[in-house]
C-alpha positions as CSV (number, residue, x, y, z in Angstrom):
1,X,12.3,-0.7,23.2
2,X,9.0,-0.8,21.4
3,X,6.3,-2.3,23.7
4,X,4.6,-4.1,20.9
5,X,5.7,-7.6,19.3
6,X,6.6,-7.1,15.8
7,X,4.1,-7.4,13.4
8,X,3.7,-11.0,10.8
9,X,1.6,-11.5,8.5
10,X,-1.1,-13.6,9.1
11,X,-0.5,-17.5,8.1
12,X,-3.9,-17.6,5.8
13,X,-3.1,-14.1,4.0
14,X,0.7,-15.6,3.8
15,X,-0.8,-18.7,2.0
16,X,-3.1,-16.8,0.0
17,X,0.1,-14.4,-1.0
18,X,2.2,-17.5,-2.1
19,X,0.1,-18.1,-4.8
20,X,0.3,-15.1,-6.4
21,X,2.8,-15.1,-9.1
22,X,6.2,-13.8,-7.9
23,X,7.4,-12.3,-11.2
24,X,5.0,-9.1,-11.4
25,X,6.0,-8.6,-7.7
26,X,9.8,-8.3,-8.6
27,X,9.3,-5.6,-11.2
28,X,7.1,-3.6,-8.8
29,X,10.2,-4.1,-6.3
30,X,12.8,-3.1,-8.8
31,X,11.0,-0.3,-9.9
32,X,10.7,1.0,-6.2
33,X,14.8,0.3,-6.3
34,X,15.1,2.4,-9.1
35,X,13.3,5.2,-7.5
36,X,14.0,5.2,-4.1
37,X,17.3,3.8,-3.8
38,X,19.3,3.8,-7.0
39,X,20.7,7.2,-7.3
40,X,21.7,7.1,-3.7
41,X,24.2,4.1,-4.1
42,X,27.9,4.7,-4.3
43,X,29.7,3.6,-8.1
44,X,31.3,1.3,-6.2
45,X,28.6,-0.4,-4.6
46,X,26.3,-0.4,-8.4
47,X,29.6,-2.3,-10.1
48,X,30.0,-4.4,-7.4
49,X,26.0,-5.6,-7.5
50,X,26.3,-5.8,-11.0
51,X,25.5,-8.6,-12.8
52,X,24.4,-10.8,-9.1
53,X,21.2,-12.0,-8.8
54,X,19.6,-10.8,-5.3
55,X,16.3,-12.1,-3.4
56,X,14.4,-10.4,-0.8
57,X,12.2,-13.5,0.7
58,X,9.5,-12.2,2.8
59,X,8.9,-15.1,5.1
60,X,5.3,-14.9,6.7
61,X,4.3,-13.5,3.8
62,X,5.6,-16.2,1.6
63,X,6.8,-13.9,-1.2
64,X,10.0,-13.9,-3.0
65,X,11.0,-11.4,-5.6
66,X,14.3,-11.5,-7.8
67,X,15.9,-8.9,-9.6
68,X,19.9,-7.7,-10.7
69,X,21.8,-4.6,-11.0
70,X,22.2,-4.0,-14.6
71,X,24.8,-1.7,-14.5
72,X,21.7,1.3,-15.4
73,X,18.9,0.0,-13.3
74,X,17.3,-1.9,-11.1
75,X,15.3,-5.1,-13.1
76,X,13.3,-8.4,-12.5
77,X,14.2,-11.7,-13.1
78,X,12.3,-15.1,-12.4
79,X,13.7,-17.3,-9.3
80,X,14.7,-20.2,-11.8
81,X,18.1,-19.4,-11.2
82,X,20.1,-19.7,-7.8
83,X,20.6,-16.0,-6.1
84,X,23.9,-14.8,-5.3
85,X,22.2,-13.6,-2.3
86,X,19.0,-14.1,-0.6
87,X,17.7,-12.0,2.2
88,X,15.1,-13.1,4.2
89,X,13.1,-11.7,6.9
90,X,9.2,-11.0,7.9
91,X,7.3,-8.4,6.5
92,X,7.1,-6.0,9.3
93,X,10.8,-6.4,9.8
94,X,11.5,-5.1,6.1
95,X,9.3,-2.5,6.9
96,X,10.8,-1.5,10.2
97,X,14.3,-1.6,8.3
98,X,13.0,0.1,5.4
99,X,12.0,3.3,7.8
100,X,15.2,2.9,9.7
101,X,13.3,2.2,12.8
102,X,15.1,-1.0,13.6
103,X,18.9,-1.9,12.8
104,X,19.7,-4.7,10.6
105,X,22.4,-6.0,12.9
106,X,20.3,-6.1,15.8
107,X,17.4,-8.2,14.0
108,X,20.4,-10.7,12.5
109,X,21.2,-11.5,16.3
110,X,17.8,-12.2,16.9
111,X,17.9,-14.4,14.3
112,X,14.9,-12.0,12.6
113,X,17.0,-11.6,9.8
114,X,19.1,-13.3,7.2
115,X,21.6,-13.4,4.4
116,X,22.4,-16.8,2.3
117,X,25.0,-16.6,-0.4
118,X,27.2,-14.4,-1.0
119,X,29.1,-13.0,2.8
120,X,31.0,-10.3,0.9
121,X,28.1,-9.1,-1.3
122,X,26.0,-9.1,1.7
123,X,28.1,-7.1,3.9
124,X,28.3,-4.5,1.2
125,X,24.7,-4.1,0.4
126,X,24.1,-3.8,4.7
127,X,27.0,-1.1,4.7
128,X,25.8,0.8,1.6
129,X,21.9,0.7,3.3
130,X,23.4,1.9,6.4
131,X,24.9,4.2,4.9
132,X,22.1,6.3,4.1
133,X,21.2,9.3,5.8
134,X,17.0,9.1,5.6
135,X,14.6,6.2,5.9
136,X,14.4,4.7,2.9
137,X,10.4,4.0,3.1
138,X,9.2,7.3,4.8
139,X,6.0,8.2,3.2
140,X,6.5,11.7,4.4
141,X,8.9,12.3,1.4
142,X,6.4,11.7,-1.2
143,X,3.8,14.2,0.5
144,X,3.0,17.4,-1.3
145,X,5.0,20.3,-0.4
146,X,3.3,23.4,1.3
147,X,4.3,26.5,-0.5
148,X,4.2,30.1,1.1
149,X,5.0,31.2,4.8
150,X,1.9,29.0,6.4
151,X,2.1,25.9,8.0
């Protein structure tokens, strides 16, 4: 059990963050998608997201970002539209979930996490996630490889 409270963002940098437009936020976040998570998906799991329209709302952070599957990629969308599925959690929890140090299913009981919309779609995305074998936001993966015997 980890001894400290979970991390949120403060209220006056979440105020601050909410007036940031939310557009140039979703391409950044579709672009990490593409990157980091896309090739990893199952076929079945790409068709199935194709065409929805997901949100990620980071609560204390007041941030939203919107984006679809395409059927090739990962890309932004603005939030005039009603998601298919919305997502919702702090900051540090995304983060925690993100480095697969805390389970999704544990943070929905404590009510630190949600899904609006679409069950099924939901369920699939938290299966596919779960599914993976390495933390998705490790920055250990993106550090330079040593090369000869040394260490």
């Amino acid at each position: 059990m980890n001894p400290f409270p979970p991390f949120v963002v403060p209220r006056p940098v979440g105020s601050l963050l909410s007036r940031l437009p939310a557009y140039p936020g979703s391409v950044l976040l579709a672009t990490a998608l593409d990157l980091g998570l896309a090739r990893q998906l199952p076929a079945d799991v790409l068709q199935l997201l194709r065409g929805h329209k997901l949100r990620i709302h980071v609560r204390d952070a007041c941030l939203t970002f919107d984006f679809f599957w395409t059927g090739d990629r990962f890309s932004a969308c603005t939030a005039h539209q009603a998601a298919d599925l919305t997502i919702s959690a702090n900051a540090g929890d995304f983060l925690r979930l993100a480095q697969r140090k805390e389970d999704p299913d544990t943070l929905f009981f404590n009510r630190r996490l949600s899904m609006e919309g679409d069950t099924e779609l939901g369920l699939v995305v938290k299966n596919a996630l779960d599914a993976l074998e390495f933390p998705v936001l490790d920055p250990r993966q993106w550090a330079p490889r040593r090369r000869g015997g040394g260490t």
